[in-house]
Each structure stands twice: as C-alpha cells, then as structure tokens.
C-alpha positions as a Markdown table, in Angstrom:
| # | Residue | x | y | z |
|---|---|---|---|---|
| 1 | Unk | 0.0 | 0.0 | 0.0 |
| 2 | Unk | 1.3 | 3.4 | -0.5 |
| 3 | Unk | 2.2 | 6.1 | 1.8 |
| 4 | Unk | -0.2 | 8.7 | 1.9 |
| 5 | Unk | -1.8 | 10.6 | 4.8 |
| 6 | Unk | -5.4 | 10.5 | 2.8 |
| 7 | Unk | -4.7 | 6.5 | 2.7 |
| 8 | Unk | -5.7 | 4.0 | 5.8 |
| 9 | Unk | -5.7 | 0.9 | 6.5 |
| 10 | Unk | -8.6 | 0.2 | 8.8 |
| 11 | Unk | -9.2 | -2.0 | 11.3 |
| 12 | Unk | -12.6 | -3.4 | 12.6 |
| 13 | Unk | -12.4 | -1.8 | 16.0 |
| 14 | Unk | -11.5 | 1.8 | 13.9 |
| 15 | Unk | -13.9 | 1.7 | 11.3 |
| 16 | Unk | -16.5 | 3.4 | 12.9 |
| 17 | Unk | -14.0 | 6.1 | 13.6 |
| 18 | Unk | -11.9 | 6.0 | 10.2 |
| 19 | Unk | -14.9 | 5.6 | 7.8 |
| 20 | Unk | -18.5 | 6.7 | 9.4 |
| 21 | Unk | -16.9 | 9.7 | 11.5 |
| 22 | Unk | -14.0 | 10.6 | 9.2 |
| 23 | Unk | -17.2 | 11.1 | 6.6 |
| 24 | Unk | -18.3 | 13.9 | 8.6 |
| 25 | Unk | -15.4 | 16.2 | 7.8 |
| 26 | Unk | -14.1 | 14.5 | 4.5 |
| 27 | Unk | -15.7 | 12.4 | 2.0 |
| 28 | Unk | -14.2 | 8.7 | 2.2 |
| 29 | Unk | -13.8 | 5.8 | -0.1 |
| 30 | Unk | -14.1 | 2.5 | 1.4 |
| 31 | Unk | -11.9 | 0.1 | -0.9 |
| 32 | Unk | -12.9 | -3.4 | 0.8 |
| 33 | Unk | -11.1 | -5.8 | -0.6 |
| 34 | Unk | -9.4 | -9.4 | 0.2 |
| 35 | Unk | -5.6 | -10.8 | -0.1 |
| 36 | Unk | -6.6 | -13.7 | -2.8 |
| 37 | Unk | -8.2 | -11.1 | -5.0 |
| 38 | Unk | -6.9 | -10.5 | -8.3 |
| 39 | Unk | -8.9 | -7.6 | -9.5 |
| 40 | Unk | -8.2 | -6.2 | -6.1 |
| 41 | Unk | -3.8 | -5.9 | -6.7 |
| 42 | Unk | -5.7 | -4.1 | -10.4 |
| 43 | Unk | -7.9 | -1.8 | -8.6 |
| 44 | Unk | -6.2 | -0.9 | -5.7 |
| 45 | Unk | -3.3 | 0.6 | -6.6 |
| 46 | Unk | -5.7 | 3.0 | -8.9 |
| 47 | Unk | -7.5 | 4.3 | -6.0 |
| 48 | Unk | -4.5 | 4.5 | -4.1 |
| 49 | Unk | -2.4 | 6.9 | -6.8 |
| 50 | Unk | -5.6 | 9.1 | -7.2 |
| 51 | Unk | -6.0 | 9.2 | -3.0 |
| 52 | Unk | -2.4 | 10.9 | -3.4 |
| 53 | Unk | -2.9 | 12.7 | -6.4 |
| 54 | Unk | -6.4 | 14.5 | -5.0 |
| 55 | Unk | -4.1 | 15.7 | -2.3 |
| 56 | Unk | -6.7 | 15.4 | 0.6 |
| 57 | Unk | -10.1 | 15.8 | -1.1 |
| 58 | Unk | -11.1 | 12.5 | -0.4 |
| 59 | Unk | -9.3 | 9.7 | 2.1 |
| 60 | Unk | -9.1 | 6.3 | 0.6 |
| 61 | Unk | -10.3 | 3.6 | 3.4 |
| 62 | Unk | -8.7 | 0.1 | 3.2 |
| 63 | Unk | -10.6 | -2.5 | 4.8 |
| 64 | Unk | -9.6 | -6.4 | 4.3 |
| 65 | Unk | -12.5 | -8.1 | 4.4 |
| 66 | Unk | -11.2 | -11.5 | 6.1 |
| 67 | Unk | -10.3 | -8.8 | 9.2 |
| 68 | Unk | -14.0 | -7.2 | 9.6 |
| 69 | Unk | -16.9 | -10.0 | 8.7 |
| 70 | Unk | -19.6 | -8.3 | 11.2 |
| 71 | Unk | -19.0 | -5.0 | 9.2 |
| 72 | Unk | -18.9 | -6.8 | 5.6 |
| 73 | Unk | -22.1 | -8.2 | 6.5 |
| 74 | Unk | -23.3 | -4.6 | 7.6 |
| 75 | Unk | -22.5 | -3.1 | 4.2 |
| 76 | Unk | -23.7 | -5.8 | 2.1 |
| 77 | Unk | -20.8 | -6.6 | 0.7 |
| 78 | Unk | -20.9 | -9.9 | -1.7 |
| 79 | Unk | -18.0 | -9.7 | -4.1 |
| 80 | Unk | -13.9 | -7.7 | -4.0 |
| 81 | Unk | -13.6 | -5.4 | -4.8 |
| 82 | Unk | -16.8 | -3.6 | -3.3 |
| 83 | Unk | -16.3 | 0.5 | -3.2 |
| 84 | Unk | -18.2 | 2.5 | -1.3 |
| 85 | Unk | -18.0 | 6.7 | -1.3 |
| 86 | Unk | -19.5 | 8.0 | 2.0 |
| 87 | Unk | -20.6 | 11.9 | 3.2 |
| 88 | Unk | -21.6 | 13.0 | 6.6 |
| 89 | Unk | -22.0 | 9.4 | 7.9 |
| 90 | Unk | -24.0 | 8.4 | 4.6 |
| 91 | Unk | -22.9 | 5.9 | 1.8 |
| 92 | Unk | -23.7 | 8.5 | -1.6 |
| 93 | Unk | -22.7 | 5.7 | -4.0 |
| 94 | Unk | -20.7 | 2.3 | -4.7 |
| 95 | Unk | -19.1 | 0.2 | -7.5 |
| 96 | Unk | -18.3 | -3.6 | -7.7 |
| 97 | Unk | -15.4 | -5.1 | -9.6 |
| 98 | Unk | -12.1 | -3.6 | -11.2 |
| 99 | Unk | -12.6 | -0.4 | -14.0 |
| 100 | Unk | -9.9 | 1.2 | -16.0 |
| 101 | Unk | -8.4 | 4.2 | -14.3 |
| 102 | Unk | -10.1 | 6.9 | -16.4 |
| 103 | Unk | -13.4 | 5.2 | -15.3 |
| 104 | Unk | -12.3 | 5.0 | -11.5 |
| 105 | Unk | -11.7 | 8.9 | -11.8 |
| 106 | Unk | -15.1 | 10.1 | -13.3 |
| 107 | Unk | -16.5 | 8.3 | -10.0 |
| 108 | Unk | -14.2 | 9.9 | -8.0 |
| 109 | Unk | -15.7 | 13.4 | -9.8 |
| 110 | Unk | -19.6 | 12.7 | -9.5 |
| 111 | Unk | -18.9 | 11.8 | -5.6 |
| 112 | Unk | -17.0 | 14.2 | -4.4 |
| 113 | Unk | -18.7 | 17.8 | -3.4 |
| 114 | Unk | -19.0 | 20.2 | -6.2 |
| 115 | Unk | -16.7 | 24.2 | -5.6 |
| 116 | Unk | -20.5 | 25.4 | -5.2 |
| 117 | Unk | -20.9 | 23.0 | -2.2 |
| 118 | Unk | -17.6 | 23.3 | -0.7 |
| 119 | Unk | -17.8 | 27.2 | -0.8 |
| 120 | Unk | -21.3 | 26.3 | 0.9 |
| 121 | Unk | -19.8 | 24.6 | 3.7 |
| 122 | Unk | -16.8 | 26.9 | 4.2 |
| 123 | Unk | -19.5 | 30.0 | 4.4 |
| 124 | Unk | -21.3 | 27.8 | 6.9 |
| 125 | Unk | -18.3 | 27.9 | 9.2 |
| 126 | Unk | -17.5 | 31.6 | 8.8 |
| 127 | Unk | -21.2 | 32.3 | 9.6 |
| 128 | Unk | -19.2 | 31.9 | 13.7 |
| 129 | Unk | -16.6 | 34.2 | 13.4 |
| 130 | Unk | -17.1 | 36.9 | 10.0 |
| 131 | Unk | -20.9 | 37.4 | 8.4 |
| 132 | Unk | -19.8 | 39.3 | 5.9 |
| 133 | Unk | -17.2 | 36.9 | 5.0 |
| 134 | Unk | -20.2 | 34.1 | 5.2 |
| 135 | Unk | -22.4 | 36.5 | 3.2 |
| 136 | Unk | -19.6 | 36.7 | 0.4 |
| 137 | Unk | -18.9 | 33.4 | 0.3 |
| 138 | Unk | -22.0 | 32.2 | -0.1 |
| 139 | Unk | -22.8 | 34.8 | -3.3 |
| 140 | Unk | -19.3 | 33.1 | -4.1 |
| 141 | Unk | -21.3 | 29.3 | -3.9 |
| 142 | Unk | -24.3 | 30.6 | -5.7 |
| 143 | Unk | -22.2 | 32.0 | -9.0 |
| 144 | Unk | -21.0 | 28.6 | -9.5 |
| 145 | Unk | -24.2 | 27.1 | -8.6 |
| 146 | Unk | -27.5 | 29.7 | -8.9 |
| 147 | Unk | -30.3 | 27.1 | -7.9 |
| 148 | Unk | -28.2 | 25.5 | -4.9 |
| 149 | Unk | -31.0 | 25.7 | -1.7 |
| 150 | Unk | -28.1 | 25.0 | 0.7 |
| 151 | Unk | -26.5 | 28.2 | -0.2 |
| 152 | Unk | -29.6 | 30.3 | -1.0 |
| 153 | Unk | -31.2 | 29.3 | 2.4 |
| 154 | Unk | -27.6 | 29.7 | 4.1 |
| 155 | Unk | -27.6 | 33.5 | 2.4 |
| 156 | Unk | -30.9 | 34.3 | 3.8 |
| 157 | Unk | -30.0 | 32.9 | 7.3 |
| 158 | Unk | -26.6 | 35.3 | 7.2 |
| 159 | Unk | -28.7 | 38.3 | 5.6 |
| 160 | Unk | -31.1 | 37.8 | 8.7 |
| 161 | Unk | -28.5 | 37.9 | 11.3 |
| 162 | Unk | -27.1 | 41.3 | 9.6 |
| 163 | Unk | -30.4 | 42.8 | 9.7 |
| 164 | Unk | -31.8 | 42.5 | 6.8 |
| 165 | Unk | -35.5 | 41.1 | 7.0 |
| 166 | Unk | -36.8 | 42.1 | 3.8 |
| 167 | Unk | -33.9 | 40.6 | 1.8 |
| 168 | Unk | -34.2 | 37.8 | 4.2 |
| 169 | Unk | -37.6 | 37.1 | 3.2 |
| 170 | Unk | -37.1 | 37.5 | -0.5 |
| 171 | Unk | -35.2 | 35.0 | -0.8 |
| 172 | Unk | -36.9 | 32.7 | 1.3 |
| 173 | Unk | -40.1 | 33.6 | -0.4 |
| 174 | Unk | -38.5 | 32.8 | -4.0 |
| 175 | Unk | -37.2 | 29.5 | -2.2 |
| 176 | Unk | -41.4 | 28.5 | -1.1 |
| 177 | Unk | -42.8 | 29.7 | -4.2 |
| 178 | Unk | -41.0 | 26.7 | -6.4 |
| 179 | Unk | -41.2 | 24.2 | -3.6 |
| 180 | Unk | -38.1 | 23.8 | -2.6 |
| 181 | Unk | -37.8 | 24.8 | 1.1 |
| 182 | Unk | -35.9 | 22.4 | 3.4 |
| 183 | Unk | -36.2 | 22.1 | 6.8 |
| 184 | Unk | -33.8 | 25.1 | 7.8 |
| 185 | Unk | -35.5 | 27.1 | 5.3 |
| 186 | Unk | -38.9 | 26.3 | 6.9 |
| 187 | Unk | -37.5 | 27.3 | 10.4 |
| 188 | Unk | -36.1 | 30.4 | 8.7 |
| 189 | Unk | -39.3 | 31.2 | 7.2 |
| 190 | Unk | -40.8 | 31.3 | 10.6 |
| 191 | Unk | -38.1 | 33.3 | 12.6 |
| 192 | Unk | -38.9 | 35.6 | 10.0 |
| 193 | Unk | -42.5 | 36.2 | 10.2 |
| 194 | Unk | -42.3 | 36.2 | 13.8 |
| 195 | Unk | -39.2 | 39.3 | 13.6 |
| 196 | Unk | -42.3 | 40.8 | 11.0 |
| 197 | Unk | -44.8 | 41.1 | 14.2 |
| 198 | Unk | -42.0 | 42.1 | 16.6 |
| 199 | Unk | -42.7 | 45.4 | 15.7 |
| 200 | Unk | -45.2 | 46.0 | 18.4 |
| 201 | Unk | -44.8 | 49.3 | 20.2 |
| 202 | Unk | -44.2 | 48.8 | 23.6 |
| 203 | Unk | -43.3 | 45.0 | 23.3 |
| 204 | Unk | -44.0 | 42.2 | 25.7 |
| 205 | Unk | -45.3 | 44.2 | 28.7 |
| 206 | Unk | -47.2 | 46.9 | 27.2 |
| 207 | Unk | -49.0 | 43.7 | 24.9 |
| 208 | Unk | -49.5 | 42.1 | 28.4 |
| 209 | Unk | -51.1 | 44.9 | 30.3 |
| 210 | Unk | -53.5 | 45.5 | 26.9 |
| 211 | Unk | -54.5 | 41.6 | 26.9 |
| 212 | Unk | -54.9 | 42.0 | 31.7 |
| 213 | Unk | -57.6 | 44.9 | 31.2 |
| 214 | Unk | -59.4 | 43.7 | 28.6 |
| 215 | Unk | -59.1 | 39.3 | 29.4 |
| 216 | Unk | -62.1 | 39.3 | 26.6 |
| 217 | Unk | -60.6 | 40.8 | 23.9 |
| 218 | Unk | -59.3 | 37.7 | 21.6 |
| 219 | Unk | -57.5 | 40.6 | 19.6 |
| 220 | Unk | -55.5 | 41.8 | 22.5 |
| 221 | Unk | -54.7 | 38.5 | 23.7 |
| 222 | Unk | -53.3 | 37.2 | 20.5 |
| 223 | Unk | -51.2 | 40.4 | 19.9 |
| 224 | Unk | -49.9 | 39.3 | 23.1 |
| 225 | Unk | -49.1 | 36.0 | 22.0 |
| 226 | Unk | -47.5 | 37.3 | 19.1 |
| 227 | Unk | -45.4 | 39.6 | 21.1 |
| 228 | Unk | -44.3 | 36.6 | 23.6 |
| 229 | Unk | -43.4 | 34.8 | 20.8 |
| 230 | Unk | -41.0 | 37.2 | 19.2 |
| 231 | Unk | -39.4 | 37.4 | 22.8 |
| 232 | Unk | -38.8 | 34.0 | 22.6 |
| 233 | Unk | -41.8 | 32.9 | 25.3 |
| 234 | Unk | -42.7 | 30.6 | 23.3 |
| 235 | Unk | -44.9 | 28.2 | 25.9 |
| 236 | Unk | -46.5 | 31.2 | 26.8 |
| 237 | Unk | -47.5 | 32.0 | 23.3 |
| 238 | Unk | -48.6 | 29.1 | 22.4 |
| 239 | Unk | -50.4 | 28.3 | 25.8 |
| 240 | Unk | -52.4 | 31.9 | 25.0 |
| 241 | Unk | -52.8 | 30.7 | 21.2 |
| 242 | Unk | -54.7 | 27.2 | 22.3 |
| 243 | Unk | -57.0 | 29.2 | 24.3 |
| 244 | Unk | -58.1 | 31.4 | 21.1 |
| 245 | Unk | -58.4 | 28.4 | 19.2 |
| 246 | Unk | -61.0 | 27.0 | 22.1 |
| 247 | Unk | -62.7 | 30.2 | 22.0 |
| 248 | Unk | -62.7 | 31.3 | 18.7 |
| 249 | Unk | -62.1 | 27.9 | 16.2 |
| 250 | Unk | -62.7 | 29.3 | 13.0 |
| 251 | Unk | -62.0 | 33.0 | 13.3 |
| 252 | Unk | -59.1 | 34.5 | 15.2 |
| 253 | Unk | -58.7 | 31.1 | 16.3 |
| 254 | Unk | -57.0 | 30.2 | 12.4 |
| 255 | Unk | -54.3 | 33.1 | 13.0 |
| 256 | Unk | -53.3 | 31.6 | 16.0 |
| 257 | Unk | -53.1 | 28.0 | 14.5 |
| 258 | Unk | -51.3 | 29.7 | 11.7 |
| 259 | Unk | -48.4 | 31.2 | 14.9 |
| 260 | Unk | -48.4 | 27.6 | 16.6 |
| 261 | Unk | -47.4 | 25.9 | 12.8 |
| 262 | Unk | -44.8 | 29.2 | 13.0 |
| 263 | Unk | -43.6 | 28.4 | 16.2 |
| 264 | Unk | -43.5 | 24.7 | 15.4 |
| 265 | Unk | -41.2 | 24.8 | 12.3 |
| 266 | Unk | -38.9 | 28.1 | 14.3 |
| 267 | Unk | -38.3 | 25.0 | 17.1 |
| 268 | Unk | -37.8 | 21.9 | 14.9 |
| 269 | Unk | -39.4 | 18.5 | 14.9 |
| 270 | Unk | -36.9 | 17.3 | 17.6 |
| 271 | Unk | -37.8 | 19.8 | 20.4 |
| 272 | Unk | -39.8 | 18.9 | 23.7 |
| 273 | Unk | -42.3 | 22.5 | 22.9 |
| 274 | Unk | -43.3 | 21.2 | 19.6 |
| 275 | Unk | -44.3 | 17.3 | 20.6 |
| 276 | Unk | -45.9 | 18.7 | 23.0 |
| 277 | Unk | -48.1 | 21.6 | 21.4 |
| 278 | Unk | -48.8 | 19.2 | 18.4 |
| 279 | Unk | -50.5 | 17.2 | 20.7 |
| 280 | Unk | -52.8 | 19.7 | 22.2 |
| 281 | Unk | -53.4 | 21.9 | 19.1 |
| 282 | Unk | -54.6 | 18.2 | 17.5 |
| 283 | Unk | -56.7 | 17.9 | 20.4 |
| 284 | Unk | -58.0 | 21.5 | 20.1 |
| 285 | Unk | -59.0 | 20.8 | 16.8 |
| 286 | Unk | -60.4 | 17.7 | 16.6 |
C-alpha cells in the first residue's frame, strides 16, 4: 500500500472512527477488498495513486474483508472489490469489480462535493466568526451554482443575522414559491415572520397589560401571543394561542393556528415544545 496521509488501512475496531466519522469532515472511499483477489492488486493501486494525487479531497479507506466479517455483513458486501463513497456518515454511492483508471476517476468526480458545495460549507463555518465573510462566500457558492437551496437558504440565514429582514424574506419567499424549502428554510421562514410582528410598540409588557384589562378581547390577547413569541416565550404564546383556538375555532382562532405551525417549524421536529403543542393543538381541533 502506498504512503499517503489520505490513505488508511482500517481496522474493525477503527472503522467506525476511520470511515462513518471521518465522513463527517471528509468524504471517504471505502476500498474493501481481500488478499486472494486478483482484481483487487488491479484496482487498488488506482484508488491509491488518485488518494495521493487528490491531495486530501477525499481519504481512501482500506478495509480487508477476512479482518472485519460483522461489518462486511453490515454493508452488504458480496464480491472484491466492493467500493463504497461516504458523506456526513452516509454511503452517496458504490461500484463492484475492477474499472480502468479513467473510469475509476469520473467516480471519484460525481462523488466528491462540487466548488458550489464546498464554498457552501466553508461560508457555513465563517457564519461563527465573519458574516460578511459568510455573506460573500455564499454569493461566491451561488455563482458557480444559482439554484443551490443550501447556499440560498444559508444566504438568507446570514442576511437575517445582519439585519436585513426584507432581503431575508425575499429570498426565502423565492425559495417557497417553487417548492423547494428544506427544513432550515422552513425554520427560517418562521423566525422571519415572527421578527415581522415584533414590531409591536411597547413589546411584551405593554401587549400584556392590553390583553390583563381587557381578558375578553381575543385581539388583545393574540397580539400578546404574538409579542411573547417574538421574545422568545414561546410556551407562553402558544399556551395563550390554544385558548383562542378553544374560544374562537374558526376565526381569530385560524391566526393563531397559523403562529403555533410558525412556532412549530422556528423549534424543529426534535424539540420537547413542539411534541408537545402538536399534541394539544390536534386535540383542540379535533
């Protein structure tokens, strides 16, 4: 095997570490392959002299299949050579059986990330430290790539924490209109129509004494929901929401639905507030 540091030789107690978390940083090609294999001396050293030659854009995996059974099994391997191109933890494509170099090379090209999506994930990092380095980087992505959602929803994301709602929800809006919204762009979409109603004069307090002297207003109570929501209160809000919805099903009752879905996608599927809200806006409802 040759020298390289983007070549390893894995072991079955490293693989998890060498392969499924390397993934996460860099992609990885998994050659699994077996001393008796003839096709394997062909194909190896290939792999091996593009590992070097792509200087670090990809590490090249070894893994002798007599060494690792359990983890054959787990990747379905049936025949050597088997190779298999992983990202973030996620196999993105495999080949079986020896190919000429040229062939091997074009692989390597449709699996590794295109300059749009690298520049997208350096401008995620910068979005930390320098956000109008992230902002420029990102308009960097989106040249080489103008219908990338990763980039355009990362743009908005970085315009948003600059201060720029209405360029924010341009492109977010542009994003919805053709379907394409992921699951960051849906949470975006939400932070920003809930920074649209934070407007409010007076804020939380001044909604909150409104909504105490008049407790039968359903219009001052969901202007104080709205404003406890833009503060981040988002139990409140959504406690003061359900009651609307009790009181008032298909009138005020649907704009408060319509802040619960809001507050729902802002949160994410995986947070406590939303399982448990779902729940008790279904049983509002139905």
């Amino acid at each position: 095997m040759a020298s390289s540091a983007w070549i390893i030789e894995t072991r079955a107690e490293r693989f998890q570490e060498d392969v499924l978390d390397r993934s996460k940083q860099v992609p990885v090609v998994v050659d699994f392959w077996a001393p008796w294999c003839a096709p394997c001396r062909t194909l190896g050293p290939i792999l091996e002299r593009l590992a070097q030659e792509y200087d670090g854009r990809f590490v090249l995996v070894k893994a002798n299949i007599e060494e690792m059974p359990e983890i054959v099994v787990a990747f379905g391997v049936e025949v050597v050579p088997t190779v298999f191109a992983l990202r973030n933890g996620a196999v993105v494509d495999q080949f079986r059986g020896a190919m000429p170099e040229a062939e091997v090379r074009a692989w390597i090209e449709r699996v590794l990330p295109s300059e749009a999506e690298v520049l997208t994930a350096q401008a995620r990092q910068l979005e930390r430290t320098d956000l109008q380095a992230a902002e420029e980087t990102y308009r960097k992505a989106l040249e080489r790539s103008p219908n990338a959602v990763t980039a355009k929803v990362g743009l908005a994301r970085t315009v948003l924490a600059r201060g720029r709602l209405e360029e924010a929800r341009q492109i977010i809006e542009e994003l919805a209109q053709v379907g394409a919204l992921d699951a960051e762009g849906e949470r975006l979409q939400a932070e920003i129509h809930l920074r649209s109603q934070s407007s409010q004069p007076g804020g939380v307090e001044a909604a909150r004494a409104a909504a105490a002297a008049q407790p039968d207003n359903l219009e001052l109570q969901f202007r104080l929901a709205q404003a406890l929501a833009s503060a981040g209160q988002h139990a409140e809000a959504m406690d003061i929401c359900l009651a609307i919805i009790y009181r008032d099903r298909r009138g005020l009752g649907e704009k408060a639905r319509e802040l619960m879905v809001h507050l729902f996608h802002l949160l994410g599927p995986d947070s406590e507030l939303t399982s448990t809200y779902r729940r008790k806006l279904a049983l509002a409802l139905y």
